[in-house]
KOLBADREN-923157 format. One record per atom (N, C-alpha, C): x, y, z. Coordinates in steps of 0.02 Angstrom, whole numbers, plus 32768, in hexadecimal, padded with zeros to 4 digits. Atoms other than C-alpha are relative to their C-alpha. Example, Ala and Ser with C-alpha at 12.3 -4.5 7.8 and 13.67 -1.06 7.14 Angstrom:
802D7FC58000/82677F1F8186/802D803C8000/7FD67FC57FFD/82AC7FCB8165/7FD980378025/
! end
This chain:
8045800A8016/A798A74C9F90/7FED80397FD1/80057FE7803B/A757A7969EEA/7FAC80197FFF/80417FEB800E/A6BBA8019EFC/7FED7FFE7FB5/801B800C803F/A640A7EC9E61/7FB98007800B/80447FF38007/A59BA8319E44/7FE37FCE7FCA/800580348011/A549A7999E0C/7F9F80297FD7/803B7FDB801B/A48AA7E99D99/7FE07FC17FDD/801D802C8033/A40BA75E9D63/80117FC78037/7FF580347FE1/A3FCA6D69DE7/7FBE7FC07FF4/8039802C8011/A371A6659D89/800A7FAD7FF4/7FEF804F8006/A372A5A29D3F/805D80058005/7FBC80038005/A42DA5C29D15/803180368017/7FE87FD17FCC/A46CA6539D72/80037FE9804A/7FFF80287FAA/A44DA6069E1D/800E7FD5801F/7FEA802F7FE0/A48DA5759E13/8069801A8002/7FCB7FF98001/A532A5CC9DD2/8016803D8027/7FEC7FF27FC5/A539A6349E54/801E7FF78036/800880227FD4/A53DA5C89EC9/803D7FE87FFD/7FC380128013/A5D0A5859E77/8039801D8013/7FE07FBB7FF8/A619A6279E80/802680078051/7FEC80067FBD/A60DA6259F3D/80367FCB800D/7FD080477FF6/A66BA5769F42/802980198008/7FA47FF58020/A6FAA5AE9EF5/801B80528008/7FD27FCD7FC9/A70BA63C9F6F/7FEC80577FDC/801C7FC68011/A6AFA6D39F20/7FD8802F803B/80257FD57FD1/A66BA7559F6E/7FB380257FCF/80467FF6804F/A5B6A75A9EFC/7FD6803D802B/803D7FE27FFE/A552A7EF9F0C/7FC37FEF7FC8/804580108031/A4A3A7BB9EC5/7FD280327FFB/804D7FF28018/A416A8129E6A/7FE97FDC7FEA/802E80118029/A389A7D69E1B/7FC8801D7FFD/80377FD28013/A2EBA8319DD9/7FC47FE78025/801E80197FE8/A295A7A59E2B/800C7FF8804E/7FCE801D7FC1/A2D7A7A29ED5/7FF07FD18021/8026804D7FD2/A27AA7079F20/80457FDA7FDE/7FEE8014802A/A2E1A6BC9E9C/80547FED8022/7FB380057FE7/A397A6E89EEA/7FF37FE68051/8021800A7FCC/A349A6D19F97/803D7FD18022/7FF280277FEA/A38DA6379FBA/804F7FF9800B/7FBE7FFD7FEE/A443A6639F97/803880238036/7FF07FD27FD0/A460A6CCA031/800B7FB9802E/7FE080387FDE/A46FA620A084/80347FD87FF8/7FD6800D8014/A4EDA5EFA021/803A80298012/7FEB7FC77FF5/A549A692A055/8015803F7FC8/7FF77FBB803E/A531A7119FB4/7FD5802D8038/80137FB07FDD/A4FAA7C79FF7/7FC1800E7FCE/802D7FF38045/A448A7EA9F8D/7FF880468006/80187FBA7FFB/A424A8989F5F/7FC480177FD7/80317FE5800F/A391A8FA9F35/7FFA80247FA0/7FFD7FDF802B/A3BAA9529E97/804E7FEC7FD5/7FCD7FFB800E/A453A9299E1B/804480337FF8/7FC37FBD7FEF/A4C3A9E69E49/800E7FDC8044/7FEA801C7FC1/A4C7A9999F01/801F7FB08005/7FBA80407FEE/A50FA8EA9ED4/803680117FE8/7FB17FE6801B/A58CA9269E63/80388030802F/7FD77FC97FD0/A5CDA9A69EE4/80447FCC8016/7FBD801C7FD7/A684A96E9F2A/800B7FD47FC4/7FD480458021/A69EA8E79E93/801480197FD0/7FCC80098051/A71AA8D89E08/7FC87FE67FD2/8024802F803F/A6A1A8559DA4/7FCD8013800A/805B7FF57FFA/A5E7A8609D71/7FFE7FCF7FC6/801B80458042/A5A0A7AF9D11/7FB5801F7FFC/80347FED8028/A50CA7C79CC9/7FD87FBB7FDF/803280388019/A481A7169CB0/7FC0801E7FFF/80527FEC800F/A3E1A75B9C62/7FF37FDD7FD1/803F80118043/A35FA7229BF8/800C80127FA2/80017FD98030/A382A7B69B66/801680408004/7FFA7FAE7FF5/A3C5A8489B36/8007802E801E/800F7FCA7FD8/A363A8C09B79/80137FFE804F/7FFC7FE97FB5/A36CA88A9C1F/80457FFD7FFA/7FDA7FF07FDF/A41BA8769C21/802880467FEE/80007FCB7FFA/A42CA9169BF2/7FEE802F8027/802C7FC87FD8/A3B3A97D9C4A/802D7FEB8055/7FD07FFF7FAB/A412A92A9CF9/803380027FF4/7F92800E801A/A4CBA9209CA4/800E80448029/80097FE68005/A4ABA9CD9C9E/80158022803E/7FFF7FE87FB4/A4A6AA139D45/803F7FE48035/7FDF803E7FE8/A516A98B9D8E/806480067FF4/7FC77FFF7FFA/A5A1A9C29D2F/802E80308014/7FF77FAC7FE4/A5AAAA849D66/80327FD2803A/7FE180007FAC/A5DDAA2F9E1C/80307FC98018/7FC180337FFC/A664A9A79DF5/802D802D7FFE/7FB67FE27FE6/A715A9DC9E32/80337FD17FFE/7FC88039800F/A7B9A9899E17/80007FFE7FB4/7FFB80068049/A7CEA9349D6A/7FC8800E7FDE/80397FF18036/A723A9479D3D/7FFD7FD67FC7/7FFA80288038/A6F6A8B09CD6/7FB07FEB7FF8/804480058012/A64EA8949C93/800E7F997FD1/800280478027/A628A7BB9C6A/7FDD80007FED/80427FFA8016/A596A7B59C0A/80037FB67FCB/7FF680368020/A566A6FE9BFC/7FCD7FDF7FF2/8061801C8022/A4A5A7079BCD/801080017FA2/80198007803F/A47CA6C99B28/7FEB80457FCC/802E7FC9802A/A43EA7709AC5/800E801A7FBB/800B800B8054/A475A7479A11/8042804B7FEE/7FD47FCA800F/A4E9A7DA99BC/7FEC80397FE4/80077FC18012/A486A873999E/8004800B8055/80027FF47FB1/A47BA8549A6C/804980028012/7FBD80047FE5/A546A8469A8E/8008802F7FE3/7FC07FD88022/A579A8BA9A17/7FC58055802B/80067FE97FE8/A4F8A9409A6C/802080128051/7FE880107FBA/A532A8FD9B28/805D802B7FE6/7FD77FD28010/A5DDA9419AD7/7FF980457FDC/80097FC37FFB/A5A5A9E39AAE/7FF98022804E/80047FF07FB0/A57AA9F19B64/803E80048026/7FB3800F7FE5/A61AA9A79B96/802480437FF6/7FDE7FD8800B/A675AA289B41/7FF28046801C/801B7FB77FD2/A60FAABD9B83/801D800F804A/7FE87FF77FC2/A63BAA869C28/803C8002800B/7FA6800E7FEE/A6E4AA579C17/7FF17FD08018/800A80387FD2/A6D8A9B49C47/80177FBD7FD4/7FF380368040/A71EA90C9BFC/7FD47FDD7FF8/805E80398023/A690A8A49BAA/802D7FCE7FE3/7FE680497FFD/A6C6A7E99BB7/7FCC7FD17FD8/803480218011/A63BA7949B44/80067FA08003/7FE8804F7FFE/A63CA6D29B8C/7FC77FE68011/804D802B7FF6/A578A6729B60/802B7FB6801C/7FEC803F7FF7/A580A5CA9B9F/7FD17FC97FD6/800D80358008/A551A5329B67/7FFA7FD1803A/8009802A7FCC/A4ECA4B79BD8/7FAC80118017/80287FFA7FE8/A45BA4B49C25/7FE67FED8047/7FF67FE47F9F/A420A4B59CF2/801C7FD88010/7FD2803B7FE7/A46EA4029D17/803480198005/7FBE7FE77FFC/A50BA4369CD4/801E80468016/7FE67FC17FE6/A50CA4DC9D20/800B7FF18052/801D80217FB1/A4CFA4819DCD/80557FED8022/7FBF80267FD9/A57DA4279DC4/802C801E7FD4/7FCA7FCE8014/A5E2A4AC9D7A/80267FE57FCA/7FE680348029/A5EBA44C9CE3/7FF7802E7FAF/800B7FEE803E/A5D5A4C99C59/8044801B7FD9/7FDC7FE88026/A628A50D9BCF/8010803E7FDD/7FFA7FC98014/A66FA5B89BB1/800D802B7FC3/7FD07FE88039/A676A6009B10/800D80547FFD/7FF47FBC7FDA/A6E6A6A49B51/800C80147FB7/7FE37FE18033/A71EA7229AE1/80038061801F/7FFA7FD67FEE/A751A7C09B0B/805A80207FFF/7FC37FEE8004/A804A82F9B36/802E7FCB802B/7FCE80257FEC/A89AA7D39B63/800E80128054/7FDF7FEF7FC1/A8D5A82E9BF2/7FBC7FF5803C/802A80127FB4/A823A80B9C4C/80037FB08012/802780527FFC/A818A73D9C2E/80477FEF804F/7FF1800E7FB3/A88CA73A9CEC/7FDD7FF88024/80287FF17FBE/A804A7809D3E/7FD67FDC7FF5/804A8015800A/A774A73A9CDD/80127FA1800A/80018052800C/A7C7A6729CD8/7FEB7FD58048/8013801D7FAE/A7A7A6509D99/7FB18001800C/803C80097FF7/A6F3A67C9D7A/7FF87FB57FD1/800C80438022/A6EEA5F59CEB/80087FC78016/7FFC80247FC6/A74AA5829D55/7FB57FE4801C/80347FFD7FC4/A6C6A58A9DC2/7FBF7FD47FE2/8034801C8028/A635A5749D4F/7FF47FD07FD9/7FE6801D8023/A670A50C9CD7/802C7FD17FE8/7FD0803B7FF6/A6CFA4679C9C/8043801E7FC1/7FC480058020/A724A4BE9C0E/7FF780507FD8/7FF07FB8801C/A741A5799BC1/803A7FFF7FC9/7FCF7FF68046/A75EA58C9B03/800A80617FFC/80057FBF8010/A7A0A6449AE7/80107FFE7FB6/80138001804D/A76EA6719A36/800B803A7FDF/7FEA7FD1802B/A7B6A71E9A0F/7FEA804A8036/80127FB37FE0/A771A7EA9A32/7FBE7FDE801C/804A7FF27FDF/A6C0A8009A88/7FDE7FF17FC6/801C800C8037/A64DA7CA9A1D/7FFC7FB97FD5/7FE580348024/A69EA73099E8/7FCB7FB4801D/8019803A7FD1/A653A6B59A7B/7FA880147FD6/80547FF48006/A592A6F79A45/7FF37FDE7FC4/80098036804A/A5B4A6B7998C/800A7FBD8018/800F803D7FF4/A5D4A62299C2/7FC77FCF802A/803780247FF0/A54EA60B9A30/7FC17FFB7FDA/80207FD88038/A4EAA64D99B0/80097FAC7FC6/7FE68047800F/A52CA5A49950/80027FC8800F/8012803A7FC6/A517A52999D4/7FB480017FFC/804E800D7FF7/A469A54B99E0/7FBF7FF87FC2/802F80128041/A43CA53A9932/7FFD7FD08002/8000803F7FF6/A46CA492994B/7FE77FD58037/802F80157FCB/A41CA47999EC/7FAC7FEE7FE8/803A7FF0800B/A377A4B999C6/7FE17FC67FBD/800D801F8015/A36BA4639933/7FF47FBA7FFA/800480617FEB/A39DA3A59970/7FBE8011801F/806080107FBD/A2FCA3C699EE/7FC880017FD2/803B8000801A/A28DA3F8996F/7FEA7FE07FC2/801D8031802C/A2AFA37498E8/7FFB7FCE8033/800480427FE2/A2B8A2F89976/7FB57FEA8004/804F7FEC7FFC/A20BA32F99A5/7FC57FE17FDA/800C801D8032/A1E3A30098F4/7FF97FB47FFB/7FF4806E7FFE/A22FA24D98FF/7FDF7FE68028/802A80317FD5/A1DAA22B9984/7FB680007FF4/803E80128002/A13BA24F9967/7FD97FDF7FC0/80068027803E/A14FA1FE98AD/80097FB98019/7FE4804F7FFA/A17AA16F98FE/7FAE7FEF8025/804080187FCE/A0D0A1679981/7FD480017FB6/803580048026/A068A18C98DF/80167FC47FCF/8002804A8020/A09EA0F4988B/80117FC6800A/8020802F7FDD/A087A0889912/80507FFB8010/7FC080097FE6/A14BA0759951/801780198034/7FDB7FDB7FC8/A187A09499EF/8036802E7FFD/7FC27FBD7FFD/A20AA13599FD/802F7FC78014/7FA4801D7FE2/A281A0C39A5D/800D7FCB7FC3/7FC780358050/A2A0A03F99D0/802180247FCB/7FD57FC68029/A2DCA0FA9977/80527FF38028/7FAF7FFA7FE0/A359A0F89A0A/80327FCE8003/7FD3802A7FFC/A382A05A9A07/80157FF77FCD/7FE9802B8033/A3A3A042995C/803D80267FEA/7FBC7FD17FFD/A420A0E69958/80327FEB804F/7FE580187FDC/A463A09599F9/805180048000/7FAD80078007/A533A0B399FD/80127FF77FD8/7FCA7FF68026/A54FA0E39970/7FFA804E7FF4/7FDD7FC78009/A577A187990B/7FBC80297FEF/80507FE77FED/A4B0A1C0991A/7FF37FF78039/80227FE97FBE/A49DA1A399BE/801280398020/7FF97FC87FF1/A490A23C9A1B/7FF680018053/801280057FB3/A48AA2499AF1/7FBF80448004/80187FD57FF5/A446A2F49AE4/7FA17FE27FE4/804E80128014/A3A7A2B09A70/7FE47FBD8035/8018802B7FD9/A39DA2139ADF/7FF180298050/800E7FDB7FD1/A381A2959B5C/7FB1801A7FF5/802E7FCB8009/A2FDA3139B1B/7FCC7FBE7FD4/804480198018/A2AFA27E9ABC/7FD87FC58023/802B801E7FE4/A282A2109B54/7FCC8030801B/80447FCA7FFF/A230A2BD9B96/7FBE80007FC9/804780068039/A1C7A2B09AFC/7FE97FBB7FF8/800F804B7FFA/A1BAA1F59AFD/7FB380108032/802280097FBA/A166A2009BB2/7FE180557FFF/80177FC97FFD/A129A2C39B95/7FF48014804A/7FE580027FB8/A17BA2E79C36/801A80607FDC/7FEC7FBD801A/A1A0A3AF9C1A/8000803C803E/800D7FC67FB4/A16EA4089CC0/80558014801E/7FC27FF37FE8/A228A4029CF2/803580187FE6/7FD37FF2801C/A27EA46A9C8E/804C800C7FFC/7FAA7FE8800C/A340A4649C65/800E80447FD9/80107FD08031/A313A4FC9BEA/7FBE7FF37FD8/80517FF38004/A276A53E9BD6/801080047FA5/80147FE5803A/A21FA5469B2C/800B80307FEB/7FF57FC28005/A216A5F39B1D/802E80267FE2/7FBF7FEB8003/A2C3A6099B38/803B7FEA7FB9/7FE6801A801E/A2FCA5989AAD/7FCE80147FBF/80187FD68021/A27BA5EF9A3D/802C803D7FF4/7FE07FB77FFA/A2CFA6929A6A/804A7FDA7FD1/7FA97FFA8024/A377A6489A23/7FF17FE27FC0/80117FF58045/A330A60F998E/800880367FE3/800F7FA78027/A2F8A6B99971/804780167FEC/7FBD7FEB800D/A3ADA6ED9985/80247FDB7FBC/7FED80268037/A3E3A666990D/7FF580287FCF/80337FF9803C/A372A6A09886/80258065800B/7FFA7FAC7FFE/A3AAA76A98AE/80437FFE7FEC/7FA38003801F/A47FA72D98A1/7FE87FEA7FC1/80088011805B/A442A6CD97F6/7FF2804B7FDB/80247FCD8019/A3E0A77597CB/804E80237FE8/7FD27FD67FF6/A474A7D297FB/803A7FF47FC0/7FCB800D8031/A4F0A76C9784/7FE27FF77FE0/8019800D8058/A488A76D96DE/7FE87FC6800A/800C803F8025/A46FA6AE96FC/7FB57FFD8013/803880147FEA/A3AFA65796F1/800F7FCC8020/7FE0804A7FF0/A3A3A5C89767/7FA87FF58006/804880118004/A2F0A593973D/7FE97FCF8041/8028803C7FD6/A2EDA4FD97AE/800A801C805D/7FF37FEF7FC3/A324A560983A/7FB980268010/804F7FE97FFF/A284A5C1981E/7FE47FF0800D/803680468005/A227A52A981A/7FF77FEA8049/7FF280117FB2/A26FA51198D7/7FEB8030802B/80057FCA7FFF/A24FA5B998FD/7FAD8006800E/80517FF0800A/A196A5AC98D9/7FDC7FC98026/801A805A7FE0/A16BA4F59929/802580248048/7FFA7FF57FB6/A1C2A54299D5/7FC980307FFD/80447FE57FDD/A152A5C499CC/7FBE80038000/804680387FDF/A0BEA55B99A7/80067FF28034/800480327FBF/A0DBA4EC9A43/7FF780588037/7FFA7FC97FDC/A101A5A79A94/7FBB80168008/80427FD88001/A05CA5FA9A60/7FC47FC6802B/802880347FD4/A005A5499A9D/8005800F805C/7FFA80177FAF/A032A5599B5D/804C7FE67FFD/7FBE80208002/A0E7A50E9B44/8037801E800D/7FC280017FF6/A14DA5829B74/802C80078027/7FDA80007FC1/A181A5759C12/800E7FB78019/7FEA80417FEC/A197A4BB9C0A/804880037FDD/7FC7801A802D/A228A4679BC2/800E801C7FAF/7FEE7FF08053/A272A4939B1B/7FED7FB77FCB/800F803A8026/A25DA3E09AE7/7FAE7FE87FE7/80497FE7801D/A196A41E9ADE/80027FFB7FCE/80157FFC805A/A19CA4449A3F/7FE77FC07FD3/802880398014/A164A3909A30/7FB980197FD8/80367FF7800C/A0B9A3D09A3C/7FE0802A7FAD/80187FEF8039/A0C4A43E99A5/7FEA7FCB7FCA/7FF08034803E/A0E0A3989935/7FAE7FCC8022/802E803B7FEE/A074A3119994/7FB680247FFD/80467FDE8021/9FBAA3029964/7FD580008048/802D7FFE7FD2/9F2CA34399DF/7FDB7FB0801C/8034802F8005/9EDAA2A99A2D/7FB180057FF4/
! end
């Protein structure tokens, strides 16, 4: 059994925890929130008070936050008191001025920094259905592939540290954006008198139809949002990132901007702790 200080047990941290346990882990949990991990002590993870006391006794330390900072400010502490191989997973979202910092840290400590975001959202984390995009040193992906396993239906490794964040970084330009022209279509469609679903049906099986938009756009159909798979907020925040890697490489991506600014309309409205597929509201007209 493979102790692992498990940091970040929220929408998608907790369910892959849980996972974790399945498949024979030994999860020490933090979270900043601790109500939050609460529940996984019945599952049989160990919760601790502070991230220096879960990490104590383990080889691994994952890392599911929000941003950055926080997974910094707890990485931080967490990694002083790993023993053994000492492998740091760091598989929160936080764009690449955030990985390539998290490896400055790494290196201070001595510690291997495994950078593997996922792809998916709480369903597919629920049933250990996501997607790893690892990247990191060779000689750690032994230790780190049994966590993926675990979490996940399939693990692309994509090069050094650093490598997995660009790509999520890439994925989510293309996310973000299907939601927030969908947003569009749909509510072009209510203002000139057409039902949204004769949109779906008329892209129906073929090479426009989309599962993911027939997802996020019956939520907006039915303005059903309280149940978030990924909060607004959060899919704001990776915009932002978008728009900071474009910055970063010389390129403009205007329309990403454009996405950028309509999440955090719906955001500044009240929206952002619903669904990401909110961003309806920026587009559709007040009644």
């Amino acid at each position: 059994m493979t102790d692992l200080a498990f940091i970040g047990t929220g929408t998608m941290g907790h369910p892959m925890a849980r996972n974790l346990l399945g498949a024979n882990f030994k999860v020490h949990a933090f979270n900043r929130s601790a109500e939050r991990a609460r529940s996984l002590s019945d599952d049989g993870a160990e919760l601790f008070e502070d991230p220096r006391a879960a990490a104590d006794g383990c080889s691994l330390l994952l890392t599911m936050l929000s941003d950055a900072d926080a997974v910094l400010e707890t990485a931080a502490p967490a990694l002083e008191a790993l023993q053994g191989e000492r492998i740091w997973i760091q598989m929160s979202t936080i764009g690449i001025n955030g990985i390539e910092r998290c490896a400055e840290l790494a290196e201070q400590a001595g510690v291997s920094l495994v950078d593997a975001p996922v792809l998916g959202t709480r369903e597919p984390a629920q049933k250990g259905a996501l997607v790893v995009l690892a990247s990191g040193p060779n000689d750690a992906r032994g230790s780190c592939q049994p966590v993926f396993d675990a979490v996940g239906s399939r693990t692309l490794w994509l090069g050094e540290a650093g490598a997995g964040t660009r790509a999520k970084v890439v994925v989510n330009s293309w996310i973000v954006g299907v939601v927030a022209v969908l947003a569009e279509t749909i509510t072009l469609a209510q203002a000139l008198d057409i039902d949204p679903r004769q949109f779906f049906e008329a892209v129906k099986g073929g090479p426009l139809d989309l599962a993911y938009a027939q997802i996020k756009g019956g939520q907006m159909i039915d303005r059903s949002f309280d149940d978030p798979a990924f909060r607004l907020a959060l899919s704001r925040k990776d915009a932002d990132l978008v728009l900071a890697a474009a910055a970063q490489a010389g390129l403009e991506v205007p329309v990403m901007q454009a996405v950028a600014e309509r999440l955090a309309l719906a955001e500044r409205a009240g929206h952002g702790d619903e669904d990401m597929a909110a961003t309806y509201w920026a587009t559709a007209p007040t009644d």
